[in-house]
C-alpha positions as CSV (number, residue, x, y, z in Angstrom):
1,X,3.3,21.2,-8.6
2,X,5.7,20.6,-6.0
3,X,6.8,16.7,-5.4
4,X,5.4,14.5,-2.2
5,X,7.6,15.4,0.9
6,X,8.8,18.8,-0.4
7,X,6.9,21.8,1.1
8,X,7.1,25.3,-0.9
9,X,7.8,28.5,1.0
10,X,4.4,29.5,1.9
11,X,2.4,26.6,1.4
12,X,0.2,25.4,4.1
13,X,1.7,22.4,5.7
14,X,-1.9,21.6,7.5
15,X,-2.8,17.6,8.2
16,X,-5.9,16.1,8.3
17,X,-5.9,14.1,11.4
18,X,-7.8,11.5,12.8
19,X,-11.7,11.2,11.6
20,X,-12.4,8.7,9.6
21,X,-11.2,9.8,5.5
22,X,-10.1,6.7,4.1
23,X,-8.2,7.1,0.9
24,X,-8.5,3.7,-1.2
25,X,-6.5,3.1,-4.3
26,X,-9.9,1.8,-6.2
27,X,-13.6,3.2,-5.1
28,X,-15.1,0.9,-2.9
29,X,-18.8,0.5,-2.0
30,X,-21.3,-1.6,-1.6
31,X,-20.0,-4.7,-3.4
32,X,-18.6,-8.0,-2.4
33,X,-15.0,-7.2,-1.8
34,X,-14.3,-11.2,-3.4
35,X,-15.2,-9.6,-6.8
36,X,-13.2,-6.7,-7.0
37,X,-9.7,-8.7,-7.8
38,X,-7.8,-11.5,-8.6
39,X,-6.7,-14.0,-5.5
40,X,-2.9,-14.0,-5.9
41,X,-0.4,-15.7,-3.9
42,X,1.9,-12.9,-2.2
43,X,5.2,-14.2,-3.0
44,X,8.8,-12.8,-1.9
45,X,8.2,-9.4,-4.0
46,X,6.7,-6.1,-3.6
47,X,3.7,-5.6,-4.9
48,X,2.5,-2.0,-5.7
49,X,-0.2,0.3,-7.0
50,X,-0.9,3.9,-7.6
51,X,-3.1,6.0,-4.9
52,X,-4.0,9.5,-5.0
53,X,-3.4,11.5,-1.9
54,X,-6.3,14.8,-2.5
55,X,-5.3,16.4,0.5
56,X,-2.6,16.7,3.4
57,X,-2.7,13.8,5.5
58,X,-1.0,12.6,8.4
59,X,-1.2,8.4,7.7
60,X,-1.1,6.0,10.5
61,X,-2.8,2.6,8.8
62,X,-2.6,1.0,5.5
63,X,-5.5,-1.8,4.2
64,X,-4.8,-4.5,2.4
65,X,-7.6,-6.9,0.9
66,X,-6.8,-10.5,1.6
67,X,-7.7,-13.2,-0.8
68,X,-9.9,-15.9,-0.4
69,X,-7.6,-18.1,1.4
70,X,-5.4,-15.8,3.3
71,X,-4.2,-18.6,5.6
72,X,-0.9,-17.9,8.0
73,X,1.1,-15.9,6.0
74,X,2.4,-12.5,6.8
75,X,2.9,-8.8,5.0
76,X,4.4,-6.2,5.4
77,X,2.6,-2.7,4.4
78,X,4.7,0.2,2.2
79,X,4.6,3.4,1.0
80,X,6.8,5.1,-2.1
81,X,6.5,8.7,-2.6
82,X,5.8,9.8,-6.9
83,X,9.6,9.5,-7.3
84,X,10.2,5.8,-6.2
85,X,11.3,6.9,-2.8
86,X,10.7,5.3,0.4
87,X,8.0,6.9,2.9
88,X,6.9,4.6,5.2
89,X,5.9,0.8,6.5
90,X,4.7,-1.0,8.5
91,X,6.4,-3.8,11.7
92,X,9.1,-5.6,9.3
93,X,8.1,-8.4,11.0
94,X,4.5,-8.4,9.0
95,X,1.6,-9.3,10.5
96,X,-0.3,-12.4,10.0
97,X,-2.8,-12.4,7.3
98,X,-6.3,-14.2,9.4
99,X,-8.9,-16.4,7.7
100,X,-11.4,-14.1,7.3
101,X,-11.3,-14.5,3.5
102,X,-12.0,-11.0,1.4
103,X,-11.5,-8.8,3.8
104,X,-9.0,-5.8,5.2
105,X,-5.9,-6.6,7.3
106,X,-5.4,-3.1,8.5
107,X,-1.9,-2.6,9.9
108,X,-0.1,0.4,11.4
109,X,2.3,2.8,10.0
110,X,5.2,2.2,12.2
111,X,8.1,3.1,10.5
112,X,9.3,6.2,8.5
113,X,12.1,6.3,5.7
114,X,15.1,6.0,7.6
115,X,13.1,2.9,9.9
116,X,13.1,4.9,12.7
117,X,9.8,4.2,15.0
118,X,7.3,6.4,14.0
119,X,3.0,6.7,15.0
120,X,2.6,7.9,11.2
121,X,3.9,9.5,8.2
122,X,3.0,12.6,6.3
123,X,1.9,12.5,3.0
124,X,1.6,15.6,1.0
125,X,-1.4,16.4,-1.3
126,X,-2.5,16.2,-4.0
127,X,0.1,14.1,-5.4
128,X,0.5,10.6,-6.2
129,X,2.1,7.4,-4.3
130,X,2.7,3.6,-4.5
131,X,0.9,1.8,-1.7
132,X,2.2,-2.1,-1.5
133,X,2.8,-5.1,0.4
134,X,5.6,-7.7,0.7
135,X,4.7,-11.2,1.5
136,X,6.2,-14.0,3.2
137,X,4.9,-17.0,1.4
138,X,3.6,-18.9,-0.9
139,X,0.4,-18.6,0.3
140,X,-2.0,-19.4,-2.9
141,X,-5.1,-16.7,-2.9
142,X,-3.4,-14.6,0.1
143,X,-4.2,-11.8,-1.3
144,X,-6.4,-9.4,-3.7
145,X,-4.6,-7.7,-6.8
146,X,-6.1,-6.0,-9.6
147,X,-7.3,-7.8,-12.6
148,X,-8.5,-6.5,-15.8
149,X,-10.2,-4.1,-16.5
150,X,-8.5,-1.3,-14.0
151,X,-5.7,0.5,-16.0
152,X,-3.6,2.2,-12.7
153,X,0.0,1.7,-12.9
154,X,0.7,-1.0,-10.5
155,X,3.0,-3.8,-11.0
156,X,5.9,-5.8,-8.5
157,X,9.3,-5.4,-8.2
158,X,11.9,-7.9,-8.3
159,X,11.9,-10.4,-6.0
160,X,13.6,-9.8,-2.6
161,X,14.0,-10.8,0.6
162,X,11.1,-10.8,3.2
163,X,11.3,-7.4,5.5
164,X,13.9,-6.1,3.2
165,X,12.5,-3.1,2.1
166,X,14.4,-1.1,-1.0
167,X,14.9,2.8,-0.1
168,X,13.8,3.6,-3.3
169,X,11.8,1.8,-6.5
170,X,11.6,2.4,-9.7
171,X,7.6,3.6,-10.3
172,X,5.0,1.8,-12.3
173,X,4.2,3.3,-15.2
174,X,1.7,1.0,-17.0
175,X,-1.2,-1.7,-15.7
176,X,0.4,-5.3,-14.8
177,X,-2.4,-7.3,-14.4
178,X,-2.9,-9.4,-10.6
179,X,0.8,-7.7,-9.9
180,X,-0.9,-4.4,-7.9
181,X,-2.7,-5.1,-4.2
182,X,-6.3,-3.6,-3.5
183,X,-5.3,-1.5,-0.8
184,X,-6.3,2.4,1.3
185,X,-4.4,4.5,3.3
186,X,-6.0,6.0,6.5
């Protein structure tokens, strides 16, 4: 199978655009969204997890679930390719988590790799990407990361510097428990 971003000779390059397919790193139903994770605080690092991408899609949003005190802090919304590489963000500026405790802070996909100003990115599928966040603070509870018992590769990278996004990461590859946000791409 071809890697995310490469398109084989041949190989429909079709998007699905618009509509309303949400593709979220974990299912998610009809459950309080306060039980699905652990409330982390969203220190200087970036925090990823795995998402599967079933289909072609052209990306303009990513979700993030915001702990139970989200408070004033801000993120900043990524996307790695399978290899590590950088796909897409969103303003490096971050946008301020609200108080509406256990909910989404949807945010739009404004840049691409190279952080020119972009309405969306294409994603390739199937194939596999890191969906993360970067925070500002030191927010405690700002927002939702996985606790046991999900086993997806997520973890965080090193510690950074706040809208300092690297051009490429090195993958997870193994579960790090409250390291990987509860997030969807739409």
């Amino acid at each position: 199978m071809p890697s995310a971003g490469i398109n084989p000779v041949g190989v429909s390059t079709g998007s699905a655009q618009g509509g309303s397919l949400l593709i979220a790193s974990i299912p998610i139903g009809p459950i309080a969204l306060a039980s699905l994770g652990a409330n982390t605080t969203d220190v200087i690092q970036l925090f990823l997890t795995e998402i599967f991408i079933p289909c072609n899609r052209f990306a303009t949003k990513i979700g993030i679930l915001q702990g139970g005190t989200a408070g004033t802090d801000s993120i900043i919304g990524v996307i790695y390719d399978s290899a590590g590489a950088l796909v897409g963000s969103t303003t490096l500026a971050g946008t301020a988590l609200n108080s509406s405790a256990n909910t989404f802070l949807e945010m739009a996909i404004i840049r691409d790799s190279a952080g020119v100003l972009v309405t969306g990115v294409q994603l390739f599928g199937p194939g596999q990407y890191f969906v993360g966040c970067q925070g500002n603070g030191t927010a405690a509870g700002a927002i939702q990361t996985y606790a046991a018992p999900y086993l997806m590769p997520c973890n965080s990278a090193a510690a950074g510097v706040f809208a300092t996004l690297p051009a490429s990461i090195t993958v997870p590859t193994a579960f790090v428990s409250s390291k990987g946000p509860i997030a969807y791409i739409k």
